[in-house]
VEXKOL-178435 format. One line per 3 residues: number of its first residue (from 0); their letters; for each residue x, y, z of N, C-alpha, C. Coordinates in steps of 0.2 Angstrom, whole numbers. Example, Ala and Ser with C-alpha at 12.3 -4.5 7.8 and 13.67 -1.06 7.14 Angstrom:
<pts>
0) as) 66:-28:39:62:-22:39:66:-16:39  64:-11:35:68:-5:36:64:0:39 $
</pts>
This chain:
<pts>
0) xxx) 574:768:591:577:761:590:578:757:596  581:758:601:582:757:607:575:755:609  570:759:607:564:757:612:561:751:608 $
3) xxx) 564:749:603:559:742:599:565:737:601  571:737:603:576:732:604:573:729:612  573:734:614:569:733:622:560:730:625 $
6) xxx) 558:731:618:551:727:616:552:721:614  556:721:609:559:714:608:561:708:612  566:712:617:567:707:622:562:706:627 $
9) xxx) 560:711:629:552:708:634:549:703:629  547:706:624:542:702:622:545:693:622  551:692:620:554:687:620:556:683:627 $
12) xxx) 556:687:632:559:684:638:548:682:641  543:682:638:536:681:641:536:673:636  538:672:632:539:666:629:542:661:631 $
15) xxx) 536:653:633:538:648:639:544:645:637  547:643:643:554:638:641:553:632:637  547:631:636:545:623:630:545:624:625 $
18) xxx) 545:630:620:544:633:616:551:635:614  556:638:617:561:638:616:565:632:614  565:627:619:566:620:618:565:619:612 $
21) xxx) 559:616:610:555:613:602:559:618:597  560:624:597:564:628:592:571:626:593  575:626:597:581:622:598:583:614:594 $
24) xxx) 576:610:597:576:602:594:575:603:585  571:608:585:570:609:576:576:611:572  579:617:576:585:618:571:589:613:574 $
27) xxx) 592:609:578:597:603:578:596:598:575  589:598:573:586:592:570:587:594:562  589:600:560:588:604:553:596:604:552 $
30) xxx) 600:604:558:608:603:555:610:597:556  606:593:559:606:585:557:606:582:551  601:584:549:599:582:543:602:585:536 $
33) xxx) 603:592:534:609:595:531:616:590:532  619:588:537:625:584:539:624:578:537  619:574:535:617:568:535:615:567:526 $
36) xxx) 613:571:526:610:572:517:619:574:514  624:578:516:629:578:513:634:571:513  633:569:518:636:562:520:635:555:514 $
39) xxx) 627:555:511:623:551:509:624:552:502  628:559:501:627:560:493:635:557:492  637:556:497:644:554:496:645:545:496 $
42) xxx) 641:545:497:638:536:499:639:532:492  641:527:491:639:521:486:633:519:486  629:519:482:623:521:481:618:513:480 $
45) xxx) 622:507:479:621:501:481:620:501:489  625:501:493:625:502:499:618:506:502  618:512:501:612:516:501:607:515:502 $
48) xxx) 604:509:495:599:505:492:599:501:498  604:496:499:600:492:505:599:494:511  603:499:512:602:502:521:593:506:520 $
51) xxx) 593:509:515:585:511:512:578:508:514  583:500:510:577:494:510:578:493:518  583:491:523:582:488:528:578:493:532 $
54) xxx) 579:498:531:574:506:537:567:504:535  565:503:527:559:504:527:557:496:531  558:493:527:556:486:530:555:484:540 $
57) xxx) 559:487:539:559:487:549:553:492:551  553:496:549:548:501:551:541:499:549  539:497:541:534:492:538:531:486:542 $
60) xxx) 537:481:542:537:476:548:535:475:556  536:483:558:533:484:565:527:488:565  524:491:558:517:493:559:512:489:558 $
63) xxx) 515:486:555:510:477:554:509:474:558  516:470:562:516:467:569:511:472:575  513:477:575:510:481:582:504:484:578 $
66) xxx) 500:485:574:497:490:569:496:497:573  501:500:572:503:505:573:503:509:567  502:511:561:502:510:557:501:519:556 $
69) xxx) 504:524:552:500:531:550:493:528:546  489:534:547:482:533:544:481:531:538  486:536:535:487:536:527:490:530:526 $
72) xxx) 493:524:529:496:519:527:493:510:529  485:513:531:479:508:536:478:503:530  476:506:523:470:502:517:477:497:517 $
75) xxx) 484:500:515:488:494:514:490:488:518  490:489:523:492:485:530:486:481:529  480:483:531:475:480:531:475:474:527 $
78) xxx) 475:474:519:477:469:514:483:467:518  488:468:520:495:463:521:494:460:528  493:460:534:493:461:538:489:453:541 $
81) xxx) 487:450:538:485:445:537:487:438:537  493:441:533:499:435:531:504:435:536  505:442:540:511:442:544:506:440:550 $
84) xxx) 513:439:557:512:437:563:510:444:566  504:443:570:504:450:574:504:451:583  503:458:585:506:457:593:496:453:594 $
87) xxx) 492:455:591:487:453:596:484:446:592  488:442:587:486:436:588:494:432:594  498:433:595:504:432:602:500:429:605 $
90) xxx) 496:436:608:493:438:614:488:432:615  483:431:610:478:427:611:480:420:611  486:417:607:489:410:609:492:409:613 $
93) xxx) 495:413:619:499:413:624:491:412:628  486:414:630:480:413:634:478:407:634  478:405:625:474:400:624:478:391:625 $
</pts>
């Protein structure tokens, strides 16, 4: 029994300190979020609603502007994207 606790720990102590890290960031990121979803159920759910709508809208609004866009999110932008202001038409009226 001793001799697998002590494999254990080798084996553990050959595993890089970045990887340690990322498993650290993930569970602080996982008691985050547990803390933040118990918060939100406590919420007035109007209020909820607009703070909801403001995140997505601003996030929406800056993959349009910047086309930054996830891949899966490209066919819609591409139709909207036309109507909004973007960084690279700025770019070519400040030249021109």
């Amino acid at each position: 029994m001793l001799f697998l606790a002590t494999s254990a720990l080798e084996s553990a102590q050959n595993i890089p300190p970045a990887t340690w890290l990322k498993l650290g960031i993930g569970i602080a990121a996982l008691v985050v979020a547990v803390v933040v979803l118990r918060t939100v159920a406590k919420m007035n759910k109007i209020l909820l609603g607009v703070l909801v709508f403001v995140v997505f809208s601003v996030f929406f609004f800056s993959w349009v502007y910047n086309r930054n866009e996830p891949k899966w999110m490209t066919p819609v932008i591409e139709k909207i994207a036309p109507f909004f202001p973007s960084a690279s038409s700025y770019a070519n009226k400040q030249r021109g």
